[in-house]
C-alpha positions, 0 to 999 in steps of 0.5 A: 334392627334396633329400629325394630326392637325400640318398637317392639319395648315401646308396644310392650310397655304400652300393653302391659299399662291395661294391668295396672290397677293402681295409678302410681304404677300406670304412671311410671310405666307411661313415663317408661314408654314415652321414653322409649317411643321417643327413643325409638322416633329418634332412631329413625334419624339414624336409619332414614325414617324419621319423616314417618316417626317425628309424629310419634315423636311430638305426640310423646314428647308431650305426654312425658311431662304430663305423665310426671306432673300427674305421679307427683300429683298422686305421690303428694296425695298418698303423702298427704292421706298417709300424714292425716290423722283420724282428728283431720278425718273426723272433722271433715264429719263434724259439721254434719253430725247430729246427737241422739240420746239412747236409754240403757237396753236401747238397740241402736240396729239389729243384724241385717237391719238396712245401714244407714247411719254412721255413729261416734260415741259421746258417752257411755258404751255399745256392746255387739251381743253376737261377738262379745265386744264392747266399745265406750266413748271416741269409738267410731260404729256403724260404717262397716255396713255403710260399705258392705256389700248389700248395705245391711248391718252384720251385727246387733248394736245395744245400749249398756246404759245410758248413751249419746251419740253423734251420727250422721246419715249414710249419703252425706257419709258417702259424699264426703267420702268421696269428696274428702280424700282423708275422710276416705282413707280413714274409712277405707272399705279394705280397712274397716273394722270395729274400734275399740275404745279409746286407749291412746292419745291419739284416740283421746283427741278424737274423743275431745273433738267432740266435746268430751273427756275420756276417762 
């Protein structure tokens, strides 16, 4: 009878890993069914089987501590993505950036334009005429379309004044995106948005990475 519950949990917890979506809950899930696959081979000791089980056995008894080693592996990297910060990230985009100057009324892209760069702003200030909002200097624009569905931009970027960027293309973007797990963070596709310009110390230190005081 036990036998053949401890079998039956086993099966569950095996079927219900095919609905997790994120790995921090597959993992302890499996760690959960390692645990009882085990349970239920050793069972077959008690009830005479356990020659037809030991397999079952061996094979978990190997998975558990791979399984462990793997949800640490994945808590450290959340530990270590939560603790970067947007300095860590924009460093990692540095190197790969080039400067553009622009003049007052120069329209860096126009909605529905193809994305393919990504800009930080040295100095002056980019307005998005349909919504009203204005960035200035440590602001970061143009990723929201690197992302997107289509790879088409969703708004018109223009030039209040004279303006340098920093910019970088959209393929190295998405390489080092997936190559760099808190650049990746930082541009999140479930948390782009526009920036503001920067107001907190946080947002001054990303200004001064590249080279310039914020005022």
């Amino acid at each position: 009878m036990w036998l053949l519950i401890a079998g039956w949990i086993s099966a569950a917890l095996v079927f219900s890993t095919f609905f997790m979506k994120t790995m921090i809950p597959l993992r302890l899930i499996g760690i959960a069914s390692n645990v009882a696959f085990m349970s239920y081979a050793l069972l077959g000791l008690q009830y005479g089987v356990f020659g037809q089980l030991y397999p079952i056995l061996v094979l978990h008894a190997g998975l558990l501590p791979l399984n462990v080693i793997r949800l640490r592996q994945v808590r450290r990297l959340v530990d270590a993505v939560a603790a970067a910060s947007d300095d860590e990230a924009i460093r990692a985009l540095i190197p790969y950036m080039k400067t553009e100057q622009h003049s007052s009324g120069d329209v860096l892209f126009r909605l529905g334009d193809p994305a393919d760069k990504l800009y930080v702003i040295e100095h002056g200030r980019v307005v998005f005429a349909e919504i009203g909002t204005e960035v200035g200097a440590g602001a970061v624009l143009g990723e929201v379309g690197l992302f997107a569905a289509g790879g088409t931009r969703a708004l018109t970027a223009l030039c209040e004044g004279d303006c340098r960027l920093w910019t970088i293309t959209k393929e190295k973007t998405l390489e080092i995106y997936y190559q760099n797990p808190n650049f990746g963070m930082f541009f999140d596709p479930t948390r782009l948005r526009l920036r503001a310009p920067p107001r907190n110390s946080k947002e001054r230190r990303l200004a001064r990475l590249l080279g310039y005081t914020c005022r």
